[in-house]
C-alpha positions in Angstrom: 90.6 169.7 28.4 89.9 172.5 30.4 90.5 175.1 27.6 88.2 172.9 25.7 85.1 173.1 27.9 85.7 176.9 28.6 85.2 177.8 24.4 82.7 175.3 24.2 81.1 177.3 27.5 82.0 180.4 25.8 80.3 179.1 22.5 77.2 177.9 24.6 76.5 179.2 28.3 74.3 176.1 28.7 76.3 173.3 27.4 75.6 171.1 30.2 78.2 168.0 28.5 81.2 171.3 29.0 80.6 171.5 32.3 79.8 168.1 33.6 83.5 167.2 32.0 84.8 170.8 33.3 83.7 169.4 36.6 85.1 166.1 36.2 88.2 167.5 35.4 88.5 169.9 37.8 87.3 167.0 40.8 90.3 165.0 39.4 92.9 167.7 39.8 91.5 168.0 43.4 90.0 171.7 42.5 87.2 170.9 44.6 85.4 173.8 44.8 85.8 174.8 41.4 84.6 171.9 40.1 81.3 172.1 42.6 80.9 175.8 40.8 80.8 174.0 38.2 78.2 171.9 39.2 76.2 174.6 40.8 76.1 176.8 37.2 75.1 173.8 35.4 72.5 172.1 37.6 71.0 175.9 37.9 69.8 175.6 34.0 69.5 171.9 33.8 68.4 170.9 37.2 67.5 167.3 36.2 71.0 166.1 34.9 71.7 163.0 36.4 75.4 162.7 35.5 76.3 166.2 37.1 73.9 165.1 40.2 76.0 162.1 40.7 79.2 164.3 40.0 78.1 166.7 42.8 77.5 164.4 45.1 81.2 162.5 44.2 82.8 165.9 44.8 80.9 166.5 48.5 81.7 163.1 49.6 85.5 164.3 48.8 84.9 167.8 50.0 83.9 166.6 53.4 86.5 163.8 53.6 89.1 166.2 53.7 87.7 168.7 55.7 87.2 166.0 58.3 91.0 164.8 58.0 92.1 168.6 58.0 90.1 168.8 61.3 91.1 165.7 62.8 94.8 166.7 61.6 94.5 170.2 63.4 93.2 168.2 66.6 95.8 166.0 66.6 98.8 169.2 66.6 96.8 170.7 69.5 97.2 167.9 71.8 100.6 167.3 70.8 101.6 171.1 71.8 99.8 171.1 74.6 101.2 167.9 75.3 104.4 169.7 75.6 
């Protein structure tokens, strides 16, 4: 699916449908910043676009969900070694 939207991309730079499902696709395979680049190129020529607004958004939620586990996972191994 990925090759797909990257000729279609090719094809058209603006094709907001190849990177709204690029995006999707990429959010699904946990590439999360890739699939916010996404994002980002396409709401920069179609900044209205509803579905890749709600995308976004789906992808930050994630984003900061597992920054916030990362960081509480990091606290977590400090206290242990200095437990120690």
């Amino acid at each position: 699916m990925l090759r797909d939207c990257s000729s279609a991309i090719l094809l058209n730079a603006k094709c907001s449908k190849a990177y709204y499902r690029s995006g999707l696709a990429l959010f699904e395979l946990d590439r999360v910043d890739e699939a916010l680049d996404c994002c980002d190129r396409c709401l920069a020529f179609d900044p209205e676009n509803g579905g890749v607004k709600s995308l976004k958004d789906r992808i930050l939620k994630k984003k900061e969900a597992a920054e916030r586990k990362e960081a509480e996972k990091r606290e977590r191994l400090q206290r242990e070694a200095e437990a120690k």
